[in-house]
VOFI-39292 format. One record per residue: residue in three letters; x, y, z of N, C-alpha, C in turn. Coordinates in steps of 0.05 Angstrom, whole numbers, plus 5000, padded with zeros to 4 digits. Layout:
% VOFI-39292
ALAXYZXYZXYZ;...
END
This chain:
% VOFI-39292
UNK316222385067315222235044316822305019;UNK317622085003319322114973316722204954;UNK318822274934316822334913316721944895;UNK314421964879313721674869312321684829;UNK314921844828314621964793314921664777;UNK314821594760315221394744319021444739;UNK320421254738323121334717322221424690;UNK324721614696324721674660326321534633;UNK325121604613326421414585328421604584;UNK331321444590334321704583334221724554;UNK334021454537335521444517332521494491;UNK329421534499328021364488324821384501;UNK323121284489320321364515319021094525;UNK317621074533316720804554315020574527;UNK314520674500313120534483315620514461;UNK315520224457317820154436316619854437;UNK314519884412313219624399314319544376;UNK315719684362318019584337320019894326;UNK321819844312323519934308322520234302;UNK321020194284319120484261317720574279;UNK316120474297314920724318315920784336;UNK318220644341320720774363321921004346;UNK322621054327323221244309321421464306;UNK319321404306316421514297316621694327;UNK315621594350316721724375316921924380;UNK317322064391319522274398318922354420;UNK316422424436314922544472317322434478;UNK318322484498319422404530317322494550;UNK316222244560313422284579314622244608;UNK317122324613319222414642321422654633;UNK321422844647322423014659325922724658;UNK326622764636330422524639332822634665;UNK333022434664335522524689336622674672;UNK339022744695341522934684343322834659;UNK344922454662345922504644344622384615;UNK341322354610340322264587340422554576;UNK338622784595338923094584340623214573;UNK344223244580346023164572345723194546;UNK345522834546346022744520343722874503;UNK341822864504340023044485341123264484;UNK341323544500343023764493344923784472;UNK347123544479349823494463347823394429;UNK347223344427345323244400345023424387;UNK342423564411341323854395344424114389;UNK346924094405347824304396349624184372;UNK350323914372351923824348350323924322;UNK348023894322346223844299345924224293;UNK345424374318345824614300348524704291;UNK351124604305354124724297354024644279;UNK353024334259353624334225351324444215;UNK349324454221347424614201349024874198;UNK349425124218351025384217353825364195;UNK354525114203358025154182356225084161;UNK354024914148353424894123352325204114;UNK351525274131350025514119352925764109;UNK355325814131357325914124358825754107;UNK359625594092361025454075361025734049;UNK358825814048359325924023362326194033;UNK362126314043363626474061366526434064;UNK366726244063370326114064370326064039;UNK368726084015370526053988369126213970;UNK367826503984366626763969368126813945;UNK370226903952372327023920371826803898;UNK371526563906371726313880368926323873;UNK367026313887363926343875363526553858;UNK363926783865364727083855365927003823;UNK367626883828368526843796367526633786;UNK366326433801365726213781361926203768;UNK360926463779358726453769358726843767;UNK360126863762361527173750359827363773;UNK359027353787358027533811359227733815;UNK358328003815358328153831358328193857;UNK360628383876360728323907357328383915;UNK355828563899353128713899350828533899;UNK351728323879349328183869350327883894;UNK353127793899352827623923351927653952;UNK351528043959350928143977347128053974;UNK346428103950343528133956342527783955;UNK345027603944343827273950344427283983;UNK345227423995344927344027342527484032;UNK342427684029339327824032336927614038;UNK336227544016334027353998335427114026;UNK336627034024337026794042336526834078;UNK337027124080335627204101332927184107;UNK331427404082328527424081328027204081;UNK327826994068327426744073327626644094;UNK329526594113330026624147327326714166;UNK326627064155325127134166321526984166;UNK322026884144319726754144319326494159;UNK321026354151321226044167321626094208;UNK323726294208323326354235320326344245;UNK318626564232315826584246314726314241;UNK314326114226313225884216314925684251;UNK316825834249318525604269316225614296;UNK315725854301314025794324311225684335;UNK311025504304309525354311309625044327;UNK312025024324313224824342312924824367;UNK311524994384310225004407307424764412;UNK306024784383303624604386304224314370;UNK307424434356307124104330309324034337;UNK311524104361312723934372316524024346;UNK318424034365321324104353322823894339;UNK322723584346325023484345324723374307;UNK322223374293322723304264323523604250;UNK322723824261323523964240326924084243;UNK328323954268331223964263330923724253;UNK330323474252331323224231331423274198;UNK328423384197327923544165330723674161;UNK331123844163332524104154334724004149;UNK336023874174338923644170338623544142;UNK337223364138337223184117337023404094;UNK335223534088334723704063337123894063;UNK338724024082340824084074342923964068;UNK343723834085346223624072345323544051;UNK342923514031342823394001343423613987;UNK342923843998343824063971345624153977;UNK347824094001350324103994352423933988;UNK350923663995352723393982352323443951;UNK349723483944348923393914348523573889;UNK346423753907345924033883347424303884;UNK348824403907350224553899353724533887;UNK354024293884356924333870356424163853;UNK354824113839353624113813352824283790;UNK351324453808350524783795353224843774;UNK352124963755353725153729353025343728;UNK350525513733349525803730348725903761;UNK348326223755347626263778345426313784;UNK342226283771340226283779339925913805;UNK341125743784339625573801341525583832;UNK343825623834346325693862343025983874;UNK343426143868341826233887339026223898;UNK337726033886335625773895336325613913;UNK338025503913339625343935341025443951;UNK341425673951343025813983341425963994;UNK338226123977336126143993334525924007;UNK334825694002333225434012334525414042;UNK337025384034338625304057338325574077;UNK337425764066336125944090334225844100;UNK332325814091330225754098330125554114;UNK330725424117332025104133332425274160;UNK334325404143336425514180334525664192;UNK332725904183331326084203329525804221;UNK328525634203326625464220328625294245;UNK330525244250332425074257333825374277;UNK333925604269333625794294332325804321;UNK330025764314328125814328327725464349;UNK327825284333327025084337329624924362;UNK331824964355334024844374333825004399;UNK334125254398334925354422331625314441;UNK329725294425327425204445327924884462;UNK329224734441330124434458332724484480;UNK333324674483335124724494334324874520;UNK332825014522331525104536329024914560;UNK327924724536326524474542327624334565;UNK330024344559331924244579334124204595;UNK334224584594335124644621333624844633;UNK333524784661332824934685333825224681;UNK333125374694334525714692336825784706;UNK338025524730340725514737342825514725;UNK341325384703343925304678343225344656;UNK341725504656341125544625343225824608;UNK344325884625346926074609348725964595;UNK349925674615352225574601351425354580;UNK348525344583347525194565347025324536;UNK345525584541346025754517348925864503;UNK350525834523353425874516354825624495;UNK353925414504354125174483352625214464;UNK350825294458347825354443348425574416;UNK350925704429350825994417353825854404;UNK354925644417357325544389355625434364;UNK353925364359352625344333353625564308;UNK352225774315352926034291356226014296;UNK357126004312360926174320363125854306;UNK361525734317362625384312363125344282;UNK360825354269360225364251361225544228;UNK362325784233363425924220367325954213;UNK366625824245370425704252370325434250;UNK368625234230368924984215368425074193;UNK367925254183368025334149370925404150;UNK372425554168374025734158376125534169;UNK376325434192378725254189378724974167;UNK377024924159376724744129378624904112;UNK376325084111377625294079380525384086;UNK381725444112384525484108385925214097;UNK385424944112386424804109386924634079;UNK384524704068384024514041383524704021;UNK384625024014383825094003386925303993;UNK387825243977390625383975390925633957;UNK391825733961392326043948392226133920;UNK392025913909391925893868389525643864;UNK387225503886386025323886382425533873;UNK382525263862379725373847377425203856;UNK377824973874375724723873374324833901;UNK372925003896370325033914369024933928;UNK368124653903365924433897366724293930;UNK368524343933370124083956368624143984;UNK368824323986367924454013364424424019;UNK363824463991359624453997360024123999;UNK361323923992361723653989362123494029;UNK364323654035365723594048362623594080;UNK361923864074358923954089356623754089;UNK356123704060354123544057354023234071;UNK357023084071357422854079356722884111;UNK357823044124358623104156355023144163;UNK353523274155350623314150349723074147;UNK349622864129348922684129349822434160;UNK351322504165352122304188350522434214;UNK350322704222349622784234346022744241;UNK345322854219341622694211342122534220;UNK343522244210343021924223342921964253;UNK345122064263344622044297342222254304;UNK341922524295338822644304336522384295;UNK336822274275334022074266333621894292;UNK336321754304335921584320335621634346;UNK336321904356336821914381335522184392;UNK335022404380333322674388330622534396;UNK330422764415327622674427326922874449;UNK323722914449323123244463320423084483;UNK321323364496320123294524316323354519;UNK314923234523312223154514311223494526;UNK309023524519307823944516307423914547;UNK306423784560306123834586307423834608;UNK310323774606313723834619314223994603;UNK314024054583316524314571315524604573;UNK312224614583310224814579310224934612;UNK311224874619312025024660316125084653;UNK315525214681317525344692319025184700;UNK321825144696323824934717326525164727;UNK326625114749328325404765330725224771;UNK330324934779332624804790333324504780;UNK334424364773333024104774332023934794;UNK332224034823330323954839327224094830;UNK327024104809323924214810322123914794;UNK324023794787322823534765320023494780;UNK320223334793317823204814315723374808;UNK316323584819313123804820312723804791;UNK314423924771313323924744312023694732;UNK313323494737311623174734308323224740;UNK308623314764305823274781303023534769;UNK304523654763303023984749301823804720;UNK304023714704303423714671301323424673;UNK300023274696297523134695295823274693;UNK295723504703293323734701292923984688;UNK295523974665295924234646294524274624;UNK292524464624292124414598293324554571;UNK294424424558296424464536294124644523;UNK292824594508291124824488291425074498;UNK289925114523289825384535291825504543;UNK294725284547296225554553297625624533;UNK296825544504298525634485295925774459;UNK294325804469292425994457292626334455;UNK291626364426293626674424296726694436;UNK297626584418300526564416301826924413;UNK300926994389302127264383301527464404;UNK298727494406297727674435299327564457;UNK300027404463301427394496304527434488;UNK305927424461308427434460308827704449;UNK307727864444308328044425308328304448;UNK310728314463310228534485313228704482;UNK312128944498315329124495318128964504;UNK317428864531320228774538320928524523;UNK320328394501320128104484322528234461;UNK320628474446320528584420323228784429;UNK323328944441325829094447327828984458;UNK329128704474330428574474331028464456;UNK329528464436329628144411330728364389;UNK330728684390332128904368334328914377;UNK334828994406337029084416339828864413;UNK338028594409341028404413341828424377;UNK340628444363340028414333341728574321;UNK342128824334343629074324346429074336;UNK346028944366348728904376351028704355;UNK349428514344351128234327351728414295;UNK351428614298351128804268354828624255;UNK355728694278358628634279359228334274;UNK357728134276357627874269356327814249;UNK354327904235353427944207355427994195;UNK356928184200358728304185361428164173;UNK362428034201364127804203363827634189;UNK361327404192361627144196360727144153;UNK359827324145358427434117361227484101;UNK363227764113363927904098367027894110;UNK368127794126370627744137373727744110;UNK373027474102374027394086375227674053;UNK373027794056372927964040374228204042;UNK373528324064374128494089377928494092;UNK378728264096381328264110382428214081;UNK381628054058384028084036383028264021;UNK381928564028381728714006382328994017;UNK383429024049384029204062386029224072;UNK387828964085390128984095392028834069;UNK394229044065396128954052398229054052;UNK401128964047403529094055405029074026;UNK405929384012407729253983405829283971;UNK402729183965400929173945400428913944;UNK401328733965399928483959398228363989;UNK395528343989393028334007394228014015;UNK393128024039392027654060391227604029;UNK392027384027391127154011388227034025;UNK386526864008386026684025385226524039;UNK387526314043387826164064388526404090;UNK390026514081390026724113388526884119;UNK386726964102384427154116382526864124;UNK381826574128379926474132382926414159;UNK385026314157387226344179386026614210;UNK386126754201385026934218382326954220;UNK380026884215377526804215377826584238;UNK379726354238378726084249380026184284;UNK382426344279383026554308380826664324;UNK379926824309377226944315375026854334;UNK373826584316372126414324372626244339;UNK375026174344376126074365375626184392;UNK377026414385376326564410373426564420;UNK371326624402368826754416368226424426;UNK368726174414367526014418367725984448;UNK370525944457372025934479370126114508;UNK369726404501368526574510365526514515;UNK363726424498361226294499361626184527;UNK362225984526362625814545362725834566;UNK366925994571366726064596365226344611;UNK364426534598362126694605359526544615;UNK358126444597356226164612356326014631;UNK358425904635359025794672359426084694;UNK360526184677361326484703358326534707;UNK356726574694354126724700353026514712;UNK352026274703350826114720351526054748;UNK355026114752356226094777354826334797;UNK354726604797354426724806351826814802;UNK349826754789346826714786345426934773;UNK347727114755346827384745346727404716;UNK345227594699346327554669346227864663;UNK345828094673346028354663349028394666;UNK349428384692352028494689353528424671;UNK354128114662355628124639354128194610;UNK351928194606351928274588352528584580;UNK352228804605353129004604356629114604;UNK358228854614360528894621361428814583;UNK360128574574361128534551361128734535;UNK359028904534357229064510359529304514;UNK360829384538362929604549365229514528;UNK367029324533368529104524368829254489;UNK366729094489366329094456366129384437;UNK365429524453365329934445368729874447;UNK369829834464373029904466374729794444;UNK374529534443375529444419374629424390;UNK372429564394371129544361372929874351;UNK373330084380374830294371378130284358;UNK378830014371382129934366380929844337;UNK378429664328378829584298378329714285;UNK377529964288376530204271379030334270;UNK381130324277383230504277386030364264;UNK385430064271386729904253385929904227;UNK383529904221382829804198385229914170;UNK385929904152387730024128390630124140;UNK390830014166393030244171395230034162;UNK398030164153399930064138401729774153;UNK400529924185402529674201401229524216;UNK399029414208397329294216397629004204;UNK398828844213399028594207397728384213;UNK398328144213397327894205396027834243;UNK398427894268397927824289396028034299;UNK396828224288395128454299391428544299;UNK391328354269388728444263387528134283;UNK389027914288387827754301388127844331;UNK388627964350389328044366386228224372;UNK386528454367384928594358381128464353;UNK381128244329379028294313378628024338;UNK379127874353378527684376377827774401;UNK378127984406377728154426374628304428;UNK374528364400371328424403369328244403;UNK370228004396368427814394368727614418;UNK370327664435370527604460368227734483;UNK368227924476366328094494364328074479;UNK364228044455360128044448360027784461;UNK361727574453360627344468359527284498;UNK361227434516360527544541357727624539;UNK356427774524354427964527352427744516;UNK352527654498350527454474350027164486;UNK351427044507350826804513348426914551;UNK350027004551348127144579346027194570;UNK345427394551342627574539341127234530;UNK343227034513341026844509338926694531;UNK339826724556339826604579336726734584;UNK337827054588335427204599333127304592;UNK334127244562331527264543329327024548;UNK330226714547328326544550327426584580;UNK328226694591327426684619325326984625;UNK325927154606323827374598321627304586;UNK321427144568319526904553317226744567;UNK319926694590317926414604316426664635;UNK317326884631315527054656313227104639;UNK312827124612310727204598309027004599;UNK310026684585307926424583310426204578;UNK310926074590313225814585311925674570;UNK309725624562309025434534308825564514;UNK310025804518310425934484312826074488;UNK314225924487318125944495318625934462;UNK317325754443318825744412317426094400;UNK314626154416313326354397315226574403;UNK316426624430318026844437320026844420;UNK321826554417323626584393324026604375;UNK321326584370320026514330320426924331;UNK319927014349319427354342322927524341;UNK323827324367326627474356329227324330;UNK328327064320328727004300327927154275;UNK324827184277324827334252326227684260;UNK325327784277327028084278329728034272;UNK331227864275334927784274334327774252;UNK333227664225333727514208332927804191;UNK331027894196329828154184332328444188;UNK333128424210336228674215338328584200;UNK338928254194340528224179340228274147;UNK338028204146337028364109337428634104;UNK336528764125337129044123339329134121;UNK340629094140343829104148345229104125;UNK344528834113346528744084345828974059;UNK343529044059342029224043343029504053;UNK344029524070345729784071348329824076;UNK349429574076352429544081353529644049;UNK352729474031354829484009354229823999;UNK351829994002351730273999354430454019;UNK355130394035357430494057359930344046;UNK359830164039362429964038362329974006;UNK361930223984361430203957364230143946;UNK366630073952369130063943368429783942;UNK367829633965368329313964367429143938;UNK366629243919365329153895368029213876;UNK368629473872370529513858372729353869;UNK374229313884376629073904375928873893;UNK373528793897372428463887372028413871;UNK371028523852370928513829372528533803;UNK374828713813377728733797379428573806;UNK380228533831381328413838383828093832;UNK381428033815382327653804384327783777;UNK384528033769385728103747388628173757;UNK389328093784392228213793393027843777;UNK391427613780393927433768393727423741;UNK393427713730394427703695397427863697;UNK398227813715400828023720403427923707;UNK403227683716406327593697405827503665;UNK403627543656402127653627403627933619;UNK402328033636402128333626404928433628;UNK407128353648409428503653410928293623;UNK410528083621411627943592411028103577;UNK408728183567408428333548409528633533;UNK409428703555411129003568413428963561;UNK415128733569417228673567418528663538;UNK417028543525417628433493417128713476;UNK415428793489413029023461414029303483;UNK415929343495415729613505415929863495;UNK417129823471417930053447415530143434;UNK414929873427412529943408410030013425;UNK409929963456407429943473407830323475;UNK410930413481410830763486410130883461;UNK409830803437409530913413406130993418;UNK404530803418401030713420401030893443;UNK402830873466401431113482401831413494;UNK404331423472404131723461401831913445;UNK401431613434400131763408397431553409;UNK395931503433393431453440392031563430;UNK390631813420388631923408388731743372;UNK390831873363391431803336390331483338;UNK391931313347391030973332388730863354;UNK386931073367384030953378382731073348;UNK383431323326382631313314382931113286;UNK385030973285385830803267383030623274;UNK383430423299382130223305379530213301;UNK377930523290375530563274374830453258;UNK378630323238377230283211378029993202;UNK376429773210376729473211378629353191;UNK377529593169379229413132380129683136;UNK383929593141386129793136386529963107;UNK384229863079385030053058382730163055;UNK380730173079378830473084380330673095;UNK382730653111384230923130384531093104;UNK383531353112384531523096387431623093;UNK388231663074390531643058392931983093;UNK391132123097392432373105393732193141;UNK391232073141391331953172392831753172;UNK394031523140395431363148398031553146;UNK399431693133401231763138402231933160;UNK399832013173400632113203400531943223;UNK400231633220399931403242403431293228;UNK403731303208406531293193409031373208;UNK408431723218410531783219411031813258;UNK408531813259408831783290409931483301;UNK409531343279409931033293412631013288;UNK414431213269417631183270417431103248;UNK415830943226416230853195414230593188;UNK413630523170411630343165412330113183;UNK414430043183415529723195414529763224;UNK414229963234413529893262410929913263;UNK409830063244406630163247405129763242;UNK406529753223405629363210406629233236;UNK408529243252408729123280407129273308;UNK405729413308403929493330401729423317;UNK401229393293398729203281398128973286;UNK400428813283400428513289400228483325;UNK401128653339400728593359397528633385;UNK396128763361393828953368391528703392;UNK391728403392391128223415391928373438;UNK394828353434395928473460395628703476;UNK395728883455395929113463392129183478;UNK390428993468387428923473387228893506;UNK388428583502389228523534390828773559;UNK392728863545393429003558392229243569;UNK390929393556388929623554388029563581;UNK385129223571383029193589384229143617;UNK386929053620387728893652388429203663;UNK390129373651390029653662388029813671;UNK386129733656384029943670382329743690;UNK383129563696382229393720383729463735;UNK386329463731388729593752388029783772;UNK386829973759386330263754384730303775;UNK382030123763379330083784380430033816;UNK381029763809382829613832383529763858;UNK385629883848387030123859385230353865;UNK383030493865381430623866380030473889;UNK378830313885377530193906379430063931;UNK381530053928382730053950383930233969;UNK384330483959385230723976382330753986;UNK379930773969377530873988376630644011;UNK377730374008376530214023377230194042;UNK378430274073379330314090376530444098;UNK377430704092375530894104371830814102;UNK370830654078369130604079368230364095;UNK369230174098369930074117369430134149;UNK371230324156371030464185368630584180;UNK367130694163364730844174362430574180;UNK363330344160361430154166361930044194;UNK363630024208364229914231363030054261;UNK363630404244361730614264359130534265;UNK357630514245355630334247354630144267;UNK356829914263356829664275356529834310;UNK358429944308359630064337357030224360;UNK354330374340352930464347350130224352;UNK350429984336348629804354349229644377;UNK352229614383353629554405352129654437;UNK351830064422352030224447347930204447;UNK346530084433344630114430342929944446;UNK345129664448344229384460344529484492;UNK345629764505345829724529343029804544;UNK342629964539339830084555337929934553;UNK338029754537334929574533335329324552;UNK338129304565339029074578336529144614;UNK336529344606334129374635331029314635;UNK330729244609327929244605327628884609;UNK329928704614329428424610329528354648;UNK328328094646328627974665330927934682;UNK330927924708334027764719334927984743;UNK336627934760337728064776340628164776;UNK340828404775343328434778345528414798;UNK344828394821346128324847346728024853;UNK348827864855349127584864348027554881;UNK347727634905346527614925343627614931;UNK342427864913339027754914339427494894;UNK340627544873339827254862339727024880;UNK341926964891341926754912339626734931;UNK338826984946336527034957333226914947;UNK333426914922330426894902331926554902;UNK333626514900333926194897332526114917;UNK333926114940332426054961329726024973;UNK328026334961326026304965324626194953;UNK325326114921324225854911324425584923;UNK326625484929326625174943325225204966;UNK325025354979322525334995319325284985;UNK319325464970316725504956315825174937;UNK317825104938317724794922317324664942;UNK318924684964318124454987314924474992;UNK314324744995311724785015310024624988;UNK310024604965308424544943308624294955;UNK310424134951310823854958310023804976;UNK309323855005308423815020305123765020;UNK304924094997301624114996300123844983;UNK301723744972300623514955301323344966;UNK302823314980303223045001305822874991;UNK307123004982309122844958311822824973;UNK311923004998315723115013316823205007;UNK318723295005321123485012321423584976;UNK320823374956321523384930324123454921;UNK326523264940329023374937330323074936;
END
C-alpha cells in the first residue's frame, strides 16, 4: 500500500484567494519536496548572509568611524558591547517563534535594517545617534539568530542537517567576507567615504526583503514540531501532525529547555568562537596596528585584503566539513578533530603575532588555518546541537536556540568587556595613529625651521616659561634677556615667535608620535596574551563535546540508521499506510 498525503505547495500553500493573503500566508500545510525545500533553505541562508555583512559593515571601515565621530578604540569597543546586550535580549524574545511562527520576523528585521543602513546611518553627524543605530541593528540580528537557523532546521532531516548548517553557518563568515571584500575593493588607502559601504548594504537588503516578502515560507507547528531522521520520514510526519497537539508540546518552554547538556554545549561553543569575536570585530585593527615592516603597518585595504582570505577560507570549510559529516553520519569526531586543529594553529598565530618577518602571505596562511578548523568544529556542533534540542522536545527547537543565542551574545559582551583591558595598547595605536599623515607637515616644517626648532629645544624649560606670558611686555625684563641670549640675539628670538603655530603643531603631532610608538612595541605582546585567551576557550569547547548528542563511530551511526527505517516501516504498516518509502 502507497502512502496518500496530499501534494505539497513547493513554491506557496494550497490557499491563494488574492495576492495580499497569499503574502499574508506563510504555513506550508505539506512537509515540500526536496527541490521547493531547497529553495526555501537557499532564501533563508541568503537573507541571513546580508543581514551578518550588514551587521559587519561597520568593521571594514572601523579606523574611518573612529575618526569621523572622534571615537575612542574604548568607547567603539563598548558600542559593540551595547549592540551585543541588545542581541542578548532579542535572542531570548526570538524564541518565541516556536508559538508565533519564524518567517515575518526574518522579513521584519530585513526591511528595518536595510533602512538604517540605506538611510540613517550615513546620514548621522554625531555619535550618540550612530550608536542608536548600530545597537538596533543588534537587536534585529540576535532575533534573526535564533530565528533562521530554526527554519533551517525546519527543514532538514538529521541526515543533512550538517551540510545544511554548514550553509547556515556562511551567514556570520559570508557576511564578514562581503564587508571585507567590498571594503578592500571600494575603499582606498587615503579614502574617507565610509557613507558608501552602509549605502551599498542597505540597497542589497532591500532587494533581498523583496524576495523574503514574496517567497519565505514555514512549515505549519504541526510538521516542524516532530522529529524527521530521513526524508523518507515525510509521510509518517504528515500523518502524526493530524493528531499533535501543538499547545502541549510547547508548554513550559524554559523548564523543558533549560538542561545541562543544552546550557553547557550552548557555553562551550561560545568560548570556542572567542577567536571569531575577535576576528570578525577586531581584525582590521589587529593586523594594521601590529604587523609592520620599516614603521609602516597593512594599510587598509590590505588588512580587509587578508580578512576576505580568511573568510574565504572558513566559508569553503563550512561546507565541505558539512557534507563530510553528513557523508559518514558522525559530528563529534570532527568537531573534536577541528577543536585539535585550531589549538595548533592558534599557537603558530600567537607566535607570529609582532614578529618582524611576518608578512602579508604569512599572516594569511596562518590566520586561515585556524579558521579552517573552527569551521570543521562549528558547522558539525551546529548540526548536533539541534539534534540535542530535538532529544529534549522538537517543538521547542527555536527555545533551545533562543538559550544559546542569548549565552553567544552574552560571552560576546563579556569578551569585548575584557578584551580592550588585555589589549590596553590597541587604543593608544588607534587612536594616535591617523597623526602618522601629518608627516610630510611636520618633516616640512623641520625642514624650514630646523635651526630655530634646535634652539626651543635646547632650551625647552626657558620658552615653556616665556609662553606663560600672552602680552610679550609683561616678560620680565631678567628672563627676556636670558630667552635673548640663548636664542643667539633678538632676530631669532622675534623669528621663533612668529613661528610659535608651528612649533604648536609640532609639539602636539610628537607627542602623538611618542604615544603611537609606545603602544606599538607593547602591542604584540598584548595581543598574544589576548589570543592565549582565545586559545583556552578552544581547549574548553573539547570536553563538553561528550555531553551532546550523536555517535561517534560511522558504523553504529549507520547501524541506528537502519534501525530507524525499519522502525518507520513497522509505523507505516501500523497505520495501514506501506512501506512509507
Amino acid at each position: 500500500m502507497t502512502t496518500s498525503t496530499a501534494p505539497s505547495a513547493p513554491l506557496g500553500t494550497t490557499r491563494r484567494p488574492g495576492a495580499l493573503a497569499w503574502l499574508g500566508h506563510r504555513e506550508l500545510q505539506h512537509y515540500p519536496a526536496t527541490g521547493a525545500r531547497f529553495f526555501y533553505l537557499a532564501v533563508v541562508i541568503l537573507a541571513s548572509i546580508v543581514l551578518w555583512y550588514q551587521y559587519y559593515v561597520p568593521t571594514a571601515v572601523a579606523p574611518l568611524l573612529l575618526r569621523q565621530f572622534g571615537l575612542s578604540f574604548h568607547n567603539y569597543v563598548y558600542i559593540i558591547v551595547g549592540a551585543n546586550l541588545a542581541g542578548v535580549v532579542a535572542a531570548l524574545f526570538g524564541g518565541l517563534t516556536d508559538r508565533l511562527g519564524r518567517t515575518w520576523v526574518v522579513i521584519g528585521g530585513l526591511l528595518v535594517v536595510a533602512l538604517i543602513q540605506l538611510v540613517a546611518i550615513p546620514n548621522t553627524t554625531s555619535s550618540a545617534p550612530f550608536v542608536v543605530e548600530i545597537v538596533t541593528v543588534g537587536l534585529f540580528e540576535g532575533i534573526i539568530l535564533v530565528a533562521t537557523p530554526a527554519l533551517v532546521r525546519d527543514f532538514t532531516p538529521q541526515l543533512g542537517r550538517a551540510s545544511a548548517m554548514g550553509f547556515w553557518t556562511l551567514g556570520p563568515v559570508a557576511g564578514v567576507l562581503v564587508a571585507s571584500l567590498l571594503g578592500g575593493h571600494t575603499i582606498s588607502a587615503t579614502s574617507t567615504d565610509w557613507q558608501r559601504e552602509f549605502i551599498i548594504s542597505g540597497v542589497v537588503g532591500l532587494v533581498v526583503f523583496a524576495a523574503a516578502l514574496g517567497f519565505l515560507r514555514e512549515l505549519a507547528p504541526q510538521i516542524r514540531d516532530q522529529v524527521m531522521v530521513t526524508d523518507r520520514d515525510r509521510a509518517l510526519v504528515e500523518l502524526h501532525a493530524r493528531g499533535l497537539d501543538v499547545e502541549a508540546a510547547t508548554a513550559h518552554p524554559w523548564r523543558q529547555m533549560v538542561k545541562f547538556d543544552i546550557i553547557a554545549s550552548a557555553v562551550a561553543v561560545s568560548v570556542m568562537l572567542l577567536i571569531f569575536y575577535t576576528a570578525s570585530g577586531f581584525f582590521t585593527v589587529y593586523l594594521s596596528t601590529v604587523f609592520h615592516r620599516n614603521g609602516t603597518y597593512f594599510t587598509l585595504p590590505q588588512a580587509n585584503g587578508i580578512d576576505t582570505w580568511i573568510w574565504a577560507v572558513d566559508c569553503v570549510s563550512l561546507i565541505v566539513f558539512g557534507l563530510l559529516s553528513d557523508a559518514v553520519r558522525v559530528r563529534k569526531p570532527f568537531m573534536v578533530v577541528g577543536a585539535l586543529g585550531a589549538l595548533v594553529m592558534m599557537l603558530l598565530l600567537i607566535s607570529h603575532t609582532g614578529h618582524p618577518t611576518s608578512g602579508y602571505d604569512t599572516v594569511v596562511w596562518v590566520a586561515s588555518g585556524v579558521f579552517a578548523f573552527t569551521a570543521m568544529a562549528y558547522a558539525t556542533w551546529m548540526a548536533s546541537f539541534t539534534e540535542t534540542v530535538e532529544a529534549r522536545n522538537p517543538a521547542l527547537t527555536a527555545t533551545g536556540l533562543a538559550i544559546w543565542g542569548g549565552i553567544l551574545r552574552l560571552t560576546v559582551a563579556v569578551s569585548l568587556l575584557i578584551m580592550p583591558l588585555v589589549v590596553s595598547s590597541a587604543s593608544k595605536v588607534v587612536d594616535n595613529q591617523r597623526y602618522q599623515q601629518y608627516v610630510p607637515k611636520a618633516l616640512a616644517i623641520e625642514h624650514r625651521y630646523g635651526p630655530l626648532i634646535a634652539i626651543v629645544q635646547r632650551h625647552q624649560h626657558l620658552f615653556d616659561q616665556l609662553a606663560t606670558y600672552p602680552d610679550p611686555s609683561k616678560i620680565p625684563p631678567a628672563l627676556l634677556a636670558q630667552a635673548v641670549a640663548a636664542a643667539g640675539g633678538l632676530k631669532n628670538l622675534l623669528a621663533i615667535n612668529a613661528i610659535k603655530p608651528d612649533l604648536a603643531f609640532l609639539q602636539k603631532y610628537q607627542s602623538h608620535l611618542v604615544a603611537l610608538q609606545q603602544g606599538a612595541n607593547a602591542s604584540p605582546a598584548e595581543w598574544q596574551h589576548w589570543f592565549w585567551v582565545c586559545f583556552g576557550g578552544i581547549a574548553f569547547f573539547i570536553p563538553m563535546v561528550f555531553v551532546m548528542k550523536g555517535r561517534w563511530s560511522p558504523s553504529r551511526a549507520r547501524r541506528d540508521e537502519r534501525q530507524h527505517e525499519e522502525l518507520v516501516a513497522a509505523e507505516m504498516q501500523r497505520l495501514g499506510m506501506g512501506s512509507g518509502r
